[in-house]
C-alpha positions in Angstrom: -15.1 -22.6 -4.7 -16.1 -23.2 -1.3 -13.9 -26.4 -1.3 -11.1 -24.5 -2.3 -11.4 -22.0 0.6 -11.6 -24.9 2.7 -8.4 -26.8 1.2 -6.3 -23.1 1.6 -7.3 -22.7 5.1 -6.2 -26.6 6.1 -2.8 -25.6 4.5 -2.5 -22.4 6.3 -3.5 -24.3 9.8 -0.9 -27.0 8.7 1.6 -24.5 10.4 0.8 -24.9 13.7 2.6 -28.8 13.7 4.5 -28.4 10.3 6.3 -25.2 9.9 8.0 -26.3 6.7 4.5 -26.5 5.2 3.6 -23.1 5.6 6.8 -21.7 3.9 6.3 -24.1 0.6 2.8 -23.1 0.5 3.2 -20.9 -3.2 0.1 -18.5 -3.0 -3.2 -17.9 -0.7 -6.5 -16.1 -1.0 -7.4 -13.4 1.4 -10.8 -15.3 1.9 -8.7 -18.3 3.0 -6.4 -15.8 5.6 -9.2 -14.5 7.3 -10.7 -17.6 8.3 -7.4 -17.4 10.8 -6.5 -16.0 13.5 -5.3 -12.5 13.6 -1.7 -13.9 15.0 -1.5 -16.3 12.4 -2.7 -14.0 9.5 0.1 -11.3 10.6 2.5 -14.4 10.9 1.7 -15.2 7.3 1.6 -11.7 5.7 5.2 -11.0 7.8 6.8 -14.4 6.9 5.6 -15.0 3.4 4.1 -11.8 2.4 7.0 -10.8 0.1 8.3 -13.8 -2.4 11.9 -13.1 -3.7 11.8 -13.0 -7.8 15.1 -11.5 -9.0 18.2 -9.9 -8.2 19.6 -7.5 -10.9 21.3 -4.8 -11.6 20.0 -1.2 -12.9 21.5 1.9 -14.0 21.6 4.1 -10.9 20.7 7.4 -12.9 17.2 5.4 -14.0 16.9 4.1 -9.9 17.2 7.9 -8.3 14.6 8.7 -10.9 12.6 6.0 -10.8 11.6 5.9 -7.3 11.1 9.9 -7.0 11.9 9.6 -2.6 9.7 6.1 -2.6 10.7 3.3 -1.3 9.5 1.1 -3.7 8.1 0.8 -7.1 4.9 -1.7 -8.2 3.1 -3.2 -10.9 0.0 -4.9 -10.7 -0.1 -8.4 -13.2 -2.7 -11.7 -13.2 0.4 -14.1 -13.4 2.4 -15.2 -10.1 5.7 -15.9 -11.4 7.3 -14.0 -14.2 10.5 -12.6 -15.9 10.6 -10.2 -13.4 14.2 -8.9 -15.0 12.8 -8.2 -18.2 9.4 -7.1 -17.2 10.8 -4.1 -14.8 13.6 -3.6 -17.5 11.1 -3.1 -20.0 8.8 -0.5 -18.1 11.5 1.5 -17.1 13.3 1.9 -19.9 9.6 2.8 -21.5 9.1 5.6 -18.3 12.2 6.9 -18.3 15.0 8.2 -20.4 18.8 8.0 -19.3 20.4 11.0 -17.4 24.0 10.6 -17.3 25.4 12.3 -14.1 29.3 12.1 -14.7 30.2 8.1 -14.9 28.4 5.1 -15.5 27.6 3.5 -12.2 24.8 0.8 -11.3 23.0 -0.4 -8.5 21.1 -3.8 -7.4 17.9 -3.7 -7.0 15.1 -6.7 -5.7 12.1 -8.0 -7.6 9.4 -9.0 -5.3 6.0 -10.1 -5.3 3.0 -10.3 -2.7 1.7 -14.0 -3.4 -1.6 -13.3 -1.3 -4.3 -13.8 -4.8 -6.6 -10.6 -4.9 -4.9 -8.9 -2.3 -5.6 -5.7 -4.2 -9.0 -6.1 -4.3 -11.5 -3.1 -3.4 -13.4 -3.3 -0.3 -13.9 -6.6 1.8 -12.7 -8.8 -1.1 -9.3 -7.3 -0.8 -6.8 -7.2 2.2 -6.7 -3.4 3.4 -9.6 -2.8 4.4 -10.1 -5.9 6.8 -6.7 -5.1 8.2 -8.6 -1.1 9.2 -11.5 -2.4 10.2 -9.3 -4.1 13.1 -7.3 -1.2 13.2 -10.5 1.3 14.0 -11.7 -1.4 16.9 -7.8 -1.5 18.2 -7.0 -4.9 17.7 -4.2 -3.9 15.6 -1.1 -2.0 15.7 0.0 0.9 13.5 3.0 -1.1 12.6 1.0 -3.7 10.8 0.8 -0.8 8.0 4.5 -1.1 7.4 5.3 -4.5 6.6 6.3 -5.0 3.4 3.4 -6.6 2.1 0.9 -4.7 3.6 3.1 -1.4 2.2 3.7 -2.2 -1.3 -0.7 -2.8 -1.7 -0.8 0.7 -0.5 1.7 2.1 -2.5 0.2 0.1 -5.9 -3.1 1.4 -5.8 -2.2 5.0 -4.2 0.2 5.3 -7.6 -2.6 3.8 -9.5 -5.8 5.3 -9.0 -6.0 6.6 -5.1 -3.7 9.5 -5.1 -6.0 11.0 -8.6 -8.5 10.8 -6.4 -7.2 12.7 -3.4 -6.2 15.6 -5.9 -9.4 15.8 -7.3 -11.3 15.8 -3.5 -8.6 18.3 -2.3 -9.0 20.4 -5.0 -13.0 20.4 -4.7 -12.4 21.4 -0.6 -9.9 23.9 -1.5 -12.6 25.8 -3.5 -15.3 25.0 -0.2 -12.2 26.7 1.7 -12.3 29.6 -0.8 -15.8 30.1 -1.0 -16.1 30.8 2.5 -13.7 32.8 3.2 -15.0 35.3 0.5 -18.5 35.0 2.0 -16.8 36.1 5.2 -15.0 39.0 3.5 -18.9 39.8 1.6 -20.9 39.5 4.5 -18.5 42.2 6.5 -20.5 45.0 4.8 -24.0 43.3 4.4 -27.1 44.8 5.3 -28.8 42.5 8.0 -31.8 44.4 8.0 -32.6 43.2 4.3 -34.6 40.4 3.3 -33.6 38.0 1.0 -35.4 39.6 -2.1 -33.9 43.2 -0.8 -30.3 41.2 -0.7 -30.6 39.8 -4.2 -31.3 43.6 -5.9 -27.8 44.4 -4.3 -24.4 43.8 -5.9 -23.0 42.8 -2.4 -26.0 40.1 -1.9 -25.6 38.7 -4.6 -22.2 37.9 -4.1 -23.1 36.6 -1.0 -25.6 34.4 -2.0 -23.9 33.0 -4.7 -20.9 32.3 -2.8 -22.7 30.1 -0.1 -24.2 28.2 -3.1 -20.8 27.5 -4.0 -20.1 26.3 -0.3 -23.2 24.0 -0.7 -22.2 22.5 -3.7 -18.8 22.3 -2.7 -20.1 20.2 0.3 -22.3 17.8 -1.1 -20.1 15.6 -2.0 -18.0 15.0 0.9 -21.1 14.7 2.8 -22.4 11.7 0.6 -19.0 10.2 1.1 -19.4 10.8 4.4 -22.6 9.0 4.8 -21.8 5.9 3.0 -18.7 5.4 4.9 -20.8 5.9 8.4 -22.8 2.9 7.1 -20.0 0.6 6.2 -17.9 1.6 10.0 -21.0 2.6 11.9 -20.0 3.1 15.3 -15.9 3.3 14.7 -16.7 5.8 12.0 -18.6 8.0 14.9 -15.8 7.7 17.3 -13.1 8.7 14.7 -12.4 12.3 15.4 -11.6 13.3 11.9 -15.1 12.1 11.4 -16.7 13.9 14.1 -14.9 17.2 13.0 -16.2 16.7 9.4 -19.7 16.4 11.4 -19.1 19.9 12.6 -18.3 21.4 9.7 -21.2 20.1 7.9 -23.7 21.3 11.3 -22.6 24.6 11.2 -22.6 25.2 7.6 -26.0 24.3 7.5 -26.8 26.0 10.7 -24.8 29.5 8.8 -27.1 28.7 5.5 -30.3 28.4 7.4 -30.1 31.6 9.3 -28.2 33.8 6.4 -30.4 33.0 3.4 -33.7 32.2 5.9 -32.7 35.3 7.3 -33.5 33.9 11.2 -31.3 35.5 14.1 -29.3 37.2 11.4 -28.4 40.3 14.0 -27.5 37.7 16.8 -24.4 36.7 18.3 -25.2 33.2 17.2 -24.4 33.7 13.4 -21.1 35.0 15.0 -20.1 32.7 17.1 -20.8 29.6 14.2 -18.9 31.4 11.6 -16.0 31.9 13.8 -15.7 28.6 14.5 -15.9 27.2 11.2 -12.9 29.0 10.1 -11.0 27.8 12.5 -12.4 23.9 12.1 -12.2 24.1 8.2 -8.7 24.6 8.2 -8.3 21.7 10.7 -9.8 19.4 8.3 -7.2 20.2 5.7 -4.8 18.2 7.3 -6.8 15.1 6.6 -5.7 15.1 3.5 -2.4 16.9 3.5 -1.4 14.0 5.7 -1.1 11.2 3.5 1.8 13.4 1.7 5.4 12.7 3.1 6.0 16.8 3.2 2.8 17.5 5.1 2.2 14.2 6.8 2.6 16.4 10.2 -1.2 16.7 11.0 -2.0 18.6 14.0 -5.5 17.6 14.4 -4.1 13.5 15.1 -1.2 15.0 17.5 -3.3 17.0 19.6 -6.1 13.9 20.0 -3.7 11.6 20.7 -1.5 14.1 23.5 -4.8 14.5 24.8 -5.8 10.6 25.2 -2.2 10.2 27.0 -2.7 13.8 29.2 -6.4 13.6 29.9 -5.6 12.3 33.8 -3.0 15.0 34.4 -5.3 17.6 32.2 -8.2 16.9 34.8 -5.7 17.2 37.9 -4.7 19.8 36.9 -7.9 21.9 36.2 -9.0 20.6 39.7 -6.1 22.4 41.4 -6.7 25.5 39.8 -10.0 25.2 40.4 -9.5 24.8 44.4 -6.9 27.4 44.4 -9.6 29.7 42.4 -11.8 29.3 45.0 -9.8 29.7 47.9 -8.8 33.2 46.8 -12.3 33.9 46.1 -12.6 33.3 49.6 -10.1 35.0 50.6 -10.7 38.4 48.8 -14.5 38.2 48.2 -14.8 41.3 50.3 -11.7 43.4 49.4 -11.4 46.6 47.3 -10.2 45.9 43.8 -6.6 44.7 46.1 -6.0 42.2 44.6 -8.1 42.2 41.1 -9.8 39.4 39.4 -11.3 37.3 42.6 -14.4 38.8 42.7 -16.4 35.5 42.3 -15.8 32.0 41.2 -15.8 32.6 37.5 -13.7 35.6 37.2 -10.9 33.3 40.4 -10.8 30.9 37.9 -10.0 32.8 34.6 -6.9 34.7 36.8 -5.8 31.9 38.0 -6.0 29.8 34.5 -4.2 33.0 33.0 -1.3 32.5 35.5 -1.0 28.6 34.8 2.8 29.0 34.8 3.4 30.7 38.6 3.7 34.0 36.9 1.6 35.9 39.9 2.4 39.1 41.3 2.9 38.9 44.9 3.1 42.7 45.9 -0.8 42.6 45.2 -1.1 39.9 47.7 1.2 41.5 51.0 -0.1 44.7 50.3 -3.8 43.9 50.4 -5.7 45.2 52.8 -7.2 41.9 54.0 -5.6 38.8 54.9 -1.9 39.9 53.8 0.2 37.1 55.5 -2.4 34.0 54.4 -3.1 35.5 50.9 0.5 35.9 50.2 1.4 32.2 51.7 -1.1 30.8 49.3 -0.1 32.9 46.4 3.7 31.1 47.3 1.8 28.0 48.0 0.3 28.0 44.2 3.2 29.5 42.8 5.2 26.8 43.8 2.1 23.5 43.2 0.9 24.8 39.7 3.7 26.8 38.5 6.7 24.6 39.7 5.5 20.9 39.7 2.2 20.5 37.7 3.2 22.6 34.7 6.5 21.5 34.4 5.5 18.4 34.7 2.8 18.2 32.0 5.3 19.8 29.7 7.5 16.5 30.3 4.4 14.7 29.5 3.5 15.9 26.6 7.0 16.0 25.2 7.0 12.0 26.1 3.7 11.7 24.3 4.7 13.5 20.8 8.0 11.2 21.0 5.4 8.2 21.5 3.1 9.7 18.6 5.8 10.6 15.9 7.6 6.8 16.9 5.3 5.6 14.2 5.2 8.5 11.9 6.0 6.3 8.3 2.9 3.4 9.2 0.8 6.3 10.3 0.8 8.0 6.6 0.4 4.3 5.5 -2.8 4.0 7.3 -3.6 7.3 5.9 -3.7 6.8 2.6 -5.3 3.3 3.1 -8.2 5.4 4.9 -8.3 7.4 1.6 -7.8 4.1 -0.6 -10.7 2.5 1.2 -12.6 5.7 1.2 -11.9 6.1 -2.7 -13.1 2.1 -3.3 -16.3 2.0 -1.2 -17.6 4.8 -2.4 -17.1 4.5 -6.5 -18.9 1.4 -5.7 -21.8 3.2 -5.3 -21.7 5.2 -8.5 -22.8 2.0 -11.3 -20.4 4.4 -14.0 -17.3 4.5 -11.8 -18.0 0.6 -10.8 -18.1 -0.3 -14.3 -15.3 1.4 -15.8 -12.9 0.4 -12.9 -14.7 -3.6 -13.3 -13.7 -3.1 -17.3 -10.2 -2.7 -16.0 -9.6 -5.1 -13.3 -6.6 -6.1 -14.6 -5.1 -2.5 -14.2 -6.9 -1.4 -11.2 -7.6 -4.4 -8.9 -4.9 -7.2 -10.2 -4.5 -10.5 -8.7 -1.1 -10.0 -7.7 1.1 -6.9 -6.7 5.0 -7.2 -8.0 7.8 -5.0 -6.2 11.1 -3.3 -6.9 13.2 -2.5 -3.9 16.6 -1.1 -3.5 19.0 -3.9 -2.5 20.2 -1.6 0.7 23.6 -4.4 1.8 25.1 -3.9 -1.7 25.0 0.1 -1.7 28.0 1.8 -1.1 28.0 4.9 1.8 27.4 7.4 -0.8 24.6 5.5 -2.8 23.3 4.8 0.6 23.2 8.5 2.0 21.7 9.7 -1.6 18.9 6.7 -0.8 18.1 8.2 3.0 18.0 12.0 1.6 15.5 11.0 -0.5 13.2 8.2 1.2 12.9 11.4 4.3 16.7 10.9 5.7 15.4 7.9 7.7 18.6 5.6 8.3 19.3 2.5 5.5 19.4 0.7 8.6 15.7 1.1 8.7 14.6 0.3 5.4 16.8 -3.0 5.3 14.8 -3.9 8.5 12.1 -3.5 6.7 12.1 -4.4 3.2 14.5 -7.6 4.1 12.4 -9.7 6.9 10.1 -7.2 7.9 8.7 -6.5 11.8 7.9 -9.6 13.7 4.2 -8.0 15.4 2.3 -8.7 18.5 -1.2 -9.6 18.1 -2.9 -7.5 20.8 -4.1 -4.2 21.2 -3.2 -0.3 19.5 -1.5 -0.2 23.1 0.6 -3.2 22.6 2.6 -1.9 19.6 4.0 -4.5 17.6 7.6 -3.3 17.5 10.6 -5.2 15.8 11.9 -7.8 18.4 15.3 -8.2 18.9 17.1 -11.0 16.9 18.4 -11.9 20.6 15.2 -13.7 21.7 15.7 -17.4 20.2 11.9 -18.4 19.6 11.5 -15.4 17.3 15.1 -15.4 15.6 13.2 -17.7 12.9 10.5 -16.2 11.7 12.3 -12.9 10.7 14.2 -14.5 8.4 17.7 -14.0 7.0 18.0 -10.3 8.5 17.2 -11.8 12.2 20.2 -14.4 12.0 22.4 -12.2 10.7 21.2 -9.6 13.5 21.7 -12.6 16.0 25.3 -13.1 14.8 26.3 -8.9 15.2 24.6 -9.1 18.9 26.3 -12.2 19.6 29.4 -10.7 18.4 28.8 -7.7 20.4 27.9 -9.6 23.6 31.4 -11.4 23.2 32.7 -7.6 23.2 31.4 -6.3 25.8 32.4 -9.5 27.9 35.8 -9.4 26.9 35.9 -5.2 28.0 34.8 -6.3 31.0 36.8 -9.2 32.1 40.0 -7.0 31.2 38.7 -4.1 33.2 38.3 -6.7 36.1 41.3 -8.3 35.8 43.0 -4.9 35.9 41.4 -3.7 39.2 42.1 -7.2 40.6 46.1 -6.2 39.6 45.5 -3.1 41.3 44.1 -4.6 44.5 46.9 -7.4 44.8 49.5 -4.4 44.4 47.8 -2.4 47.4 48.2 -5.5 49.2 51.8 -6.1 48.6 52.9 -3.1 49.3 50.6 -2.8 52.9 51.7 -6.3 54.0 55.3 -4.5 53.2 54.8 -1.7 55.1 55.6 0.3 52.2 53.4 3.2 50.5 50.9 2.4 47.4 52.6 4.1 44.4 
């Protein structure tokens, strides 16, 4: 075995000097690719991650159905090369039933398959979670997540097995979310004064106590999940800041268990103050699942973490001008009479002046104080015009050039969503020797050797068939999906910062490795290059008519027309 691992890797090096070689290279282990390096593994998976099967033709009533808004459809099978035709033919005939819509009308669809053996496989073993462990220390980019390869292993085992999953976990914290809010609703009337005995003799308590039983059990489980993936990421779990929400959630429900059913501090602000803000932080942590779905994929919690990363400089300058501001008219008006309010000390400076972020300050209250008129009013204008003017307006621009940046990514960022989940859903059924057996009994189904494809041939669709296929993939341009399902992205190998972005067919030392879709992208910008010259050596030789008429008529002293 080891031999073997050694002979793939020597063929995958072979590259480097023999290009040739690595394109007539039939299959490879993911064992064997990660003995490379990362720029050579994302070469491989973006060059030869997709091997070309079939070309056929379906009818289009069974395609619209078929693919339900997707963008592809997979099968998982032990065999490499197979009737790809008859196979897909065969299941969806089986699935799916005609539904005439008017005429008879076909379209041409792609069979693909990933030639990467085991790619599928859970954990290590297979190629998703390797490709997130260098995601979570960014040495990746998001838009590793949507090549084609890396895509259709996704979308296989979220079909398969992954997206059950989800269901079942977001059903088990929909009842946590339910059970909470009814203890929130039951402990409005509660006697505090009780002790737990007392509590359980009334109809209230009981309902209290037996719905933050329901919380605990409801909890239990995502906290074991929890802890086993904090010992497979260890510090990059910590850091993640879905993970450190979940954290809080768990903290403060224990901290609300401990002191409602121990009774300790129940009359104190504290109890208060923690169930406040686990209502707000339970409802935050809904969106970690919602976003692997295309109609919720939106999640607010990733926005606002990620606007903060890019703001966090501006944020800080910010808070420092309002904090000097805030003390100079405390220093100001420490000794007036209520004229103007709120500048009584430090604290109470700096909650006004937060509250008029935007400029919005009243300056009659400043030239009709009694002390200091002229200054206070010239830095009321003075902070009108820093804060409100400049540094707000300027970190709405900001964060408006930040949520472009986030959502540029939005599809590979709901890939690497539900491959958090897949990996999530693999590592810890491992654990359980019931779930790891039944899902060993059906390797075949679960965890196949290879991962088949069916795409939508996007260059033969007409304009209609090809607006009915944007609608439903999330009205993203055909454009797009040829991109990417015929070539894929050609990826840098550094950082998250360095986002590996499609590179233009224009650059000659990358126009081969795309494939067919770079030339033919080389040929339209050639052809618009020749365009654009030939616009502009007309316009030139117009204004150079122009200019020899002025001339004419000046050297005979006559007027230009």
């Amino acid at each position: 075995m080891r031999d073997q691992e050694t002979l793939e890797v020597d063929l995958l090096r072979g590259h480097e000097s023999d290009p040739e070689r690595l394109e007539s290279l039939p299959t490879a282990t993911v064992a064997s690719l990660l003995h490379l390096r990362q720029s050579e593994v994302l070469q491989y998976i973006q060059s030869n991650g997709m091997h070309k099967l079939a070309e056929f033709d379906l009818e289009e009533d069974r395609v619209f159905s078929a693919f339900k808004g997707g963008p592809m459809l997979t099968f998982g099978s032990d065999e490499l090369d197979l009737d790809a035709e008859e196979e897909w033919r065969k299941r969806l005939n089986r699935k799916l039933e005609p539904n005439p819509t008017g005429w008879h009308s076909t379209i041409t669809v792609e069979a693909f398959v990933v030639p990467i053996r085991s790619a599928a496989d859970p954990e290590s073993k297979g190629l998703l979670h390797p490709l997130l462990r260098r995601l979570q220390a960014k040495r990746l980019s998001y838009s590793v997540f949507d090549l084609p390869a890396v895509k259709a292993i996704i979308t296989y085992k979220w079909t398969k097995y992954a997206r059950t999953r989800l269901m079942i976990q977001l059903g088990l914290f929909i009842c946590w979310l339910l059970c909470f809010y009814g203890f929130i609703v039951a402990f409005q009337g509660e006697d505090l004064s009780h002790s737990l005995m007392e509590l359980l003799h009334t109809a209230r308590g009981r309902v209290t106590v037996g719905l933050e039983i329901g919380i605990l059990l409801c909890m239990l489980p995502f906290l074991a999940i929890d802890m086993t993936m904090a010992s497979i990421y260890r510090l990059q779990w910590i850091c993640d800041p879905w993970h450190i929400l979940s954290t809080l959630t768990y903290i403060n429900q224990v901290a609300i268990s401990g002191m409602h059913l121990g009774r300790l501090s129940v009359k104190s602000e504290w109890l208060t103050i923690v169930l406040a803000v686990q209502c707000i932080i339970l409802l935050f942590r809904l969106q970690y699942w919602s976003r692997a779905f295309r109609a919720t994929r939106f999640a607010f919690a990733d926005v606002l973490w990620e606007v903060i990363c890019d703001t966090s400089w501006l944020l800080a300058f910010l808070f420092l001008v309002m904090g000097g501001y805030a003390a100079a008219f405390h220093i100001t008006f420490r000794t007036a009479d209520k004229e103007p309010e709120g500048y009584g000390n430090i604290w109470k400076s700096f909650l006004t002046i937060y509250e008029h972020v935007h400029g919005d300050i009243k300056l009659e209250e400043f030239y009709s104080a009694k002390s200091l008129p002229v200054f206070g009013t010239i830095l009321a204008v003075s902070y009108i015009f820093v804060d409100g003017f400049i540094l707000a307006n300027l970190m709405v621009g900001v964060i408006i050039s930040s949520l472009d940046r986030v959502m540029e990514h939005a599809d590979a960022k709901q890939m690497v969503a539900r491959a958090y989940l897949i990996d999530e859903v693999e590592n810890t059924a491992s654990l359980l020797s019931v779930a790891r057996s039944y899902m060993s009994a059906r390797r075949t189904e679960y965890h196949p050797r290879y991962v088949h494809v069916l795409s939508v041939h996007e260059e033969k669709l007409s304009q209609v068939e090809e607006d009915q296929l944007s609608r439903q993939l999330g009205k993203r341009s055909a454009k797009r999906l040829q991109t990417q399902h015929r070539g894929g992205v050609h990826l840098g190998s550094g950082s998250e910062g360095e986002e590996g972005t499609t590179r233009s067919a224009a650059n000659g030392d990358a126009g081969v490795a795309g494939g067919g879709m770079q030339v033919e992208a080389l040929l339209q910008v050639q052809a618009d290059l020749k365009r654009v010259l030939k616009q502009q050596e007309d316009l030139f030789q117009l204004m150079q008519a122009r200019s020899d008429e002025r001339d004419f008529h000046s050297l005979d002293g006559g007027s230009e027309p």
